[in-house]
C-alpha positions in Angstrom: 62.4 180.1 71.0 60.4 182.9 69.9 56.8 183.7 70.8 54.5 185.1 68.7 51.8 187.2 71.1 47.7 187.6 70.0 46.5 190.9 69.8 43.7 193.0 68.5 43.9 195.2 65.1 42.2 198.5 66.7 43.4 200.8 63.6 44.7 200.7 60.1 47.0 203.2 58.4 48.6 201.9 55.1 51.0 199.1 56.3 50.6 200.2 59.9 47.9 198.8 62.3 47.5 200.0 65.9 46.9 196.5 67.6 45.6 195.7 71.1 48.0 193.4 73.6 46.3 192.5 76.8 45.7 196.4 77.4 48.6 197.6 75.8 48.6 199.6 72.0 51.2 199.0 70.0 51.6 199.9 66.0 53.2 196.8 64.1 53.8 196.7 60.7 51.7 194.7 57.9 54.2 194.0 55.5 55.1 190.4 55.8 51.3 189.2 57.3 50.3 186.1 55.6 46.5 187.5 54.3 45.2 190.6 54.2 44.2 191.9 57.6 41.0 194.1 58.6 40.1 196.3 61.7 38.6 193.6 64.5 40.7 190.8 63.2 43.3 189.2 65.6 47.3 189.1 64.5 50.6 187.4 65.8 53.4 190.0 66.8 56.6 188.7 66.8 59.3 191.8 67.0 57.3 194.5 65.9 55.7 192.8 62.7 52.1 190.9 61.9 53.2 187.4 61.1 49.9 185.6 60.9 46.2 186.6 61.4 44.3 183.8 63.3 41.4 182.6 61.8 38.0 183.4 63.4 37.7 180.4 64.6 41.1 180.0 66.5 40.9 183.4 68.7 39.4 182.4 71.7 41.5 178.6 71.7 44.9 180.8 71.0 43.4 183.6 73.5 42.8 180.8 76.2 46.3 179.5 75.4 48.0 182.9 76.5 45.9 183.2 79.7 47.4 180.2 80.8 50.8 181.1 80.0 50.0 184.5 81.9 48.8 182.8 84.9 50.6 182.9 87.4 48.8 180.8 90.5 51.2 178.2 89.2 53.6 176.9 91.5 56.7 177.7 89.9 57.5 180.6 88.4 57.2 180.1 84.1 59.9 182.3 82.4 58.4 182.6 79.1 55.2 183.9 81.3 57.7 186.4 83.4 59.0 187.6 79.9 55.3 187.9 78.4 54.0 189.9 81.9 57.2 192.4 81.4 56.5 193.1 78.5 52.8 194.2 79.1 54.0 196.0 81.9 56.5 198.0 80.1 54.3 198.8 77.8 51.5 200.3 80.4 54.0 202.3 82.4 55.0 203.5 78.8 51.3 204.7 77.6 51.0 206.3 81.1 53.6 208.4 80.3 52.8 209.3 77.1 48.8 210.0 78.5 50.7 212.6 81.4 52.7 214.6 78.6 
């Protein structure tokens, strides 16, 4: 299964946007997105590409839906939600790095 994850378009440059996950900046690429996309609209990453902007009026639902895969007061541990929490992780620790250089 593959997950596509919400985030942010903070930036455009051609078919480059700098896009905002949970706190982490990443730079996907625009070439296969399904509309055109815009600074402040919200995208679906799926390996490093925007596959779909969400509609307006689907953010906060599809927002929602990720906070509840990211919780993790459940009683079990989710692995999609262990995946989804390295993955932000990984990407802090490597923006910290890149602030100290």
């Amino acid at each position: 299964m593959c997950l596509g994850v919400p985030g942010k378009v903070l930036a455009i440059e051609g078919l480059v946007a700098t896009v905002d996950f949970f706190g982490v900046r990443k730079e996907l690429r625009l070439d296969i997105v399904d509309e055109p996309v815009t600074v402040g609209d919200y995208v679906l990453n799926h390996v490093g590409y925007a596959i779909r902007r969400i509609p307006p009026g689907e953010v906060q639902e599809t927002l929602a839906l990720f906070e509840q895969i990211l919780d993790v007061s459940g009683a079990r541990e989710d692995l999609m939600a262990a995946d989804v929490r390295g993955e932000i992780a990984a990407g802090q620790a490597t923006a910290t790095v890149r602030a100290k250089a």
